[in-house]
C-alpha positions in Angstrom: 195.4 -11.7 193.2 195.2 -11.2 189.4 191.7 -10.3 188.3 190.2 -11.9 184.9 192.2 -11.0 181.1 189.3 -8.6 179.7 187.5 -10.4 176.5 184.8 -9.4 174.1 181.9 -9.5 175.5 182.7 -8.5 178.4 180.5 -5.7 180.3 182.5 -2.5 181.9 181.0 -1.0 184.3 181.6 3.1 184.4 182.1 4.8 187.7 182.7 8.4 188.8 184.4 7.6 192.3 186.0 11.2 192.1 184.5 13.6 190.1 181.3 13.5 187.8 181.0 12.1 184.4 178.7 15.5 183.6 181.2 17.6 183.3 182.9 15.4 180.3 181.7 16.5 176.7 179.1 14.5 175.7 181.0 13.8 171.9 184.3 12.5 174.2 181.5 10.4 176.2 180.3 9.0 172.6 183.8 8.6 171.4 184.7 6.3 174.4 181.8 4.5 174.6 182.1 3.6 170.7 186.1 3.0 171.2 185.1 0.4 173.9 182.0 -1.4 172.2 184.6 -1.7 169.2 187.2 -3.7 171.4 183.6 -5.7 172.0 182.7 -4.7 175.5 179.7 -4.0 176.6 179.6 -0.7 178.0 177.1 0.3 181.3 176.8 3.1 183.7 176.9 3.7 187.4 173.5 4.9 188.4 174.6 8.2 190.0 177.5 8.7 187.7 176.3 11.7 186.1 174.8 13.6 189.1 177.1 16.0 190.7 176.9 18.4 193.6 178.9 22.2 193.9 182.2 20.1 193.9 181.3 18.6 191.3 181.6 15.2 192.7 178.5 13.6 194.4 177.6 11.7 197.4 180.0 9.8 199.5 176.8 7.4 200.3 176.2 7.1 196.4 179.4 6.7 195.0 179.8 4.3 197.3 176.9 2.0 196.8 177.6 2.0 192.8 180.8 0.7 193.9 179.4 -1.5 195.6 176.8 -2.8 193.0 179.4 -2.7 190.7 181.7 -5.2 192.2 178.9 -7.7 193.5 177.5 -7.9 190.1 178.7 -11.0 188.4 177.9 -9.8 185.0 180.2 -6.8 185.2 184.4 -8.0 184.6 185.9 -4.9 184.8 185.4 -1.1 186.5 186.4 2.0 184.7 186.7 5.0 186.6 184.8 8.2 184.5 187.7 10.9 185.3 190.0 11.9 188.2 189.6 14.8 190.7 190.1 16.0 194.2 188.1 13.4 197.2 188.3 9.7 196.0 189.7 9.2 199.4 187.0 10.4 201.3 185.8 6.7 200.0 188.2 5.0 201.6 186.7 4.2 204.9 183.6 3.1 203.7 184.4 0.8 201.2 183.6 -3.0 201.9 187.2 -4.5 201.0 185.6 -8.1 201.5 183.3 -7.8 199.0 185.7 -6.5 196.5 188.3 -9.5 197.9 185.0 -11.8 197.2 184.3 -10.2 194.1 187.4 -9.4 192.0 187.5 -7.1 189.0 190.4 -4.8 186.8 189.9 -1.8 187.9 191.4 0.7 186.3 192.0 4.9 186.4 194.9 7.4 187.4 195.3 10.7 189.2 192.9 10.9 192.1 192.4 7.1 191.4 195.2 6.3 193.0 194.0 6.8 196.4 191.2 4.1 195.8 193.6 1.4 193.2 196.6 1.6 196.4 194.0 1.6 199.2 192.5 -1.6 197.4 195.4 -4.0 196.9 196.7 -2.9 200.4 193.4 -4.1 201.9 192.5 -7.0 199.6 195.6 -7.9 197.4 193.7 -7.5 194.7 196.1 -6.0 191.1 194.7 -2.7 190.3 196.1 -0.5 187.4 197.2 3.0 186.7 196.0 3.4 183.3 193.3 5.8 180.7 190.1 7.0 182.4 186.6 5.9 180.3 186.7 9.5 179.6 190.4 9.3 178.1 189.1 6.6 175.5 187.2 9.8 173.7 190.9 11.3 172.8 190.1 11.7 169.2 194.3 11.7 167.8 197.2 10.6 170.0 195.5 7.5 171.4 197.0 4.2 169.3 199.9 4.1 172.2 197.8 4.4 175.7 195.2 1.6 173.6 197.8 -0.8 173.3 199.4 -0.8 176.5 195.7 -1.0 177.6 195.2 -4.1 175.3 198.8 -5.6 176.2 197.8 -5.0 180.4 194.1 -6.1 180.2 193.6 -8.4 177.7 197.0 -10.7 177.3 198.6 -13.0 179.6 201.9 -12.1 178.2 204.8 -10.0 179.8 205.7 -6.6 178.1 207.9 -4.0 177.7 206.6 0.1 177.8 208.3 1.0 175.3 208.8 4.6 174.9 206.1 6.3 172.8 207.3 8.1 169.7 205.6 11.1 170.2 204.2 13.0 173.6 202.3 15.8 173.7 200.9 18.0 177.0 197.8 19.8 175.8 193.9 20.1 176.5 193.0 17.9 174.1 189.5 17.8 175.9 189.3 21.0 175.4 190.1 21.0 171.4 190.8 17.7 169.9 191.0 19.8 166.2 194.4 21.6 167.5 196.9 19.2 168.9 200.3 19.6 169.0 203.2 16.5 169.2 206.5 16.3 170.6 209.5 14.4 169.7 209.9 11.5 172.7 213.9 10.9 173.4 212.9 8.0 175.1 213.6 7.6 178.4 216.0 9.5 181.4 218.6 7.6 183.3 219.2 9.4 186.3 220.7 6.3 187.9 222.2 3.4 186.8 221.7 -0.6 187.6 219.4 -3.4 187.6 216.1 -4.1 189.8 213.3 -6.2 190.2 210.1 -5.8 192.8 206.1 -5.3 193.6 204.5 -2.2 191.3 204.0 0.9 194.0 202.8 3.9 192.9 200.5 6.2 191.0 200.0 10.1 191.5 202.6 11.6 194.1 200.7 14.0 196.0 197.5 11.4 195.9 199.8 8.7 197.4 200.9 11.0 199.8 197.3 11.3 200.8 197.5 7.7 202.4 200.4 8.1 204.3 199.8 6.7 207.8 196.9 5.2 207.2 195.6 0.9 207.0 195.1 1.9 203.0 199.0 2.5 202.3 200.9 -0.2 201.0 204.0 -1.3 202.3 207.2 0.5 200.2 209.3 -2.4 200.7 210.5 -4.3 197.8 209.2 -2.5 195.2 209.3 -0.6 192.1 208.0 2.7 192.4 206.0 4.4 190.0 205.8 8.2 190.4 204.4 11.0 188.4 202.4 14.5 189.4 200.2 17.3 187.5 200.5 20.4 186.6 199.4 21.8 190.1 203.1 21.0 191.4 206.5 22.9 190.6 210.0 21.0 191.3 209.7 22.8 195.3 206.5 20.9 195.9 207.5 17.5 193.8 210.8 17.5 195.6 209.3 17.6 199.4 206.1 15.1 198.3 209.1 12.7 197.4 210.9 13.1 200.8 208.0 12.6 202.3 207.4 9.4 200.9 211.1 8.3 201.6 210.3 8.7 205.0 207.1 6.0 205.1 208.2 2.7 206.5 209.5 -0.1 203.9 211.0 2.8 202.2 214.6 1.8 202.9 213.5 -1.4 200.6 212.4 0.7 197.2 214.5 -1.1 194.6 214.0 0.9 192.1 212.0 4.2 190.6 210.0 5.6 187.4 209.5 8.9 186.5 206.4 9.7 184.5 207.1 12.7 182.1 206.1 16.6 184.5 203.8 18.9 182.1 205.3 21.8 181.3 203.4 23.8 183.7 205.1 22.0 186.1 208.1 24.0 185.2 210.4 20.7 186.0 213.9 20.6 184.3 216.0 18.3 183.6 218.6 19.9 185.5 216.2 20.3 188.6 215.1 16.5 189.0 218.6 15.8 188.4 219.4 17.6 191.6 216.5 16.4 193.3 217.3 12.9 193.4 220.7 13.6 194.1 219.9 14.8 197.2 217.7 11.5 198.4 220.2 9.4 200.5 217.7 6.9 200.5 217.7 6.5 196.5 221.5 6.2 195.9 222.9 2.8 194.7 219.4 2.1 193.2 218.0 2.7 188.8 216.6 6.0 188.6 214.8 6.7 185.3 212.8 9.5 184.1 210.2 10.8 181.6 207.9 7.7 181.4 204.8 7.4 179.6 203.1 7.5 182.7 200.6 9.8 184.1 199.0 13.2 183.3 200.9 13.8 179.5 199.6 11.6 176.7 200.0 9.1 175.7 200.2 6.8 178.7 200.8 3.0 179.7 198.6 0.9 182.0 200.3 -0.4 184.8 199.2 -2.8 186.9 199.5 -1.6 190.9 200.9 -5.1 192.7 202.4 -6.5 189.7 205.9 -7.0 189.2 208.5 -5.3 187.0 212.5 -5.7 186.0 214.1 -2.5 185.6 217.2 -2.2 183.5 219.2 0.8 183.1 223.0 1.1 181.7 224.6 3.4 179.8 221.9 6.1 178.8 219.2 3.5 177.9 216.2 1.7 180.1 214.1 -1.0 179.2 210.9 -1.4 181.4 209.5 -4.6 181.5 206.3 -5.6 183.4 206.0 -9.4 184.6 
């Protein structure tokens, strides 16, 4: 189930499902909100979404019920989640998937997202996407890549290809959008080679891992999987998070998997996912690629969680193209 292409005048709706849109600046509030009323939406606000409790977070009962309000709302067209965090799946269990099945809506957000945009198209079929928080739209520099991946996913009826970005880069920038500093992007990794075509799984590792055997994990079979982590994990914790996922049922069926680019805290090497995947079984004879605009380093692509994708990778090159 595709929801609506995104058009001017349409209203967004803001949500802090994880944690509270307090503790974003207020300028990189301003910044968003002006970026999105220039695409021509019309940009409103959760009614708790800027109240916040020692966890920062609030109130399973009210992040709930502006989900809630959100989705049965006919004016609102889309759902933008206000920033990641730690407990969107405590949500899980409480959410009414037939009024979101009733009601659908792009809905969009990454990192602790993931827990609520997997649970979601598990329960209702419903496309969800992996793509920039409302609070990512204040990135002052660095943003014209993750905007037009945004447009190309929300707003177009056409396929694409994520093309690599030219630059990357791995800093705070929410904590000093004056001092940014740019990487040189070599395009994309091919750890393994060949040709694949399936159902977008995927997100944030040790969030997806979250759902394992639960009603809210999608099935692993057939698809393309989309993996990336933060800088809370090293290459000893991203390479058991993976195994653990092989394990799930339907994994046998993964045709294929992307990497999103590791921050440098991470301390990932080349050398050490190399030797990572080698030693998944269950991954051999499939494309392996690596270093993906995709998740926690900027700039990122929106992808759209049960949509479908081609992978192609021969000879030291990739091409990514979503359907």
């Amino acid at each position: 189930m595709l929801p609506e292409r995104l058009k001017a005048g349409d209203e967004i709706r803001v949500l802090a499902p994880s944690r509270s849109l307090a503790i974003v600046k207020g300028e990189q509030r301003r910044i968003a909100e002006e970026r999105l009323t220039e695409l021509g939406f019309i940009v409103t606000y959760g009614r708790t979404v800027m109240e916040h409790d020692d966890f920062f977070s609030n109130s399973v009962e009210d992040r709930i019920a502006d989900i809630h309000e959100a989705f049965a709302d006919q004016n609102v067209k889309a759902i933008f989640t206000a920033i990641g965090g730690y407990n969107a799946n405590q949500l899980l269990g409480y959410l009414d998937y037939e009024l979101i099945k009733s009601n659908p809506k792009f809905l969009i957000g990454y990192s602790d997202i993931t827990a609520i945009t997997l649970a979601i198209y598990q329960k209702t079929g419903l496309i969800t996407y992996s793509g920039p928080h409302f609070s990512s739209f204040g990135m002052k520099s660095g943003f014209e890549y993750t905007l037009d991946s945004f447009k190309q996913a929300a707003m177009t009826e056409k396929e694409y290809i994520i093309e690599p970005s030219e630059t990357w880069s791995d800093d705070s920038w929410y904590l000093d959008q004056e001092n940014r500093t740019f990487h040189i992007n070599n395009g994309y990794g091919v750890l393994q080679e060949g040709r694949a075509e399936g159902t977008i799984i995927g997100g944030n590792l040790c969030t997806m891992n979250l759902l394992q055997g639960t009603e809210f994990m999608p099935s692993l079979d057939n698809s393309i999987l989309f993996i990336e982590d933060d800088n809370e994990i090293h290459p000893f914790t991203f390479d058991r998070d993976l195994q653990s996922l092989l394990h799930q049922p339907g994994a046998s069926g993964i045709k294929a998997v992307v990497i999103g680019r590791f921050q440098k805290e991470s301390g990932m090497t080349e050398y050490a996912l190399q030797q990572i995947i080698a030693t998944k079984r269950e991954l051999q004879g499939i494309p392996v690629i690596t270093n993906a605009n995709f998740g926690h380093v900027s700039p990122f692509a929106t992808i759209p969680i049960g949509g479908r994708a081609v992978i192609e990778a021969f000879h030291g090159k990739a091409t990514v193209k979503i359907l």
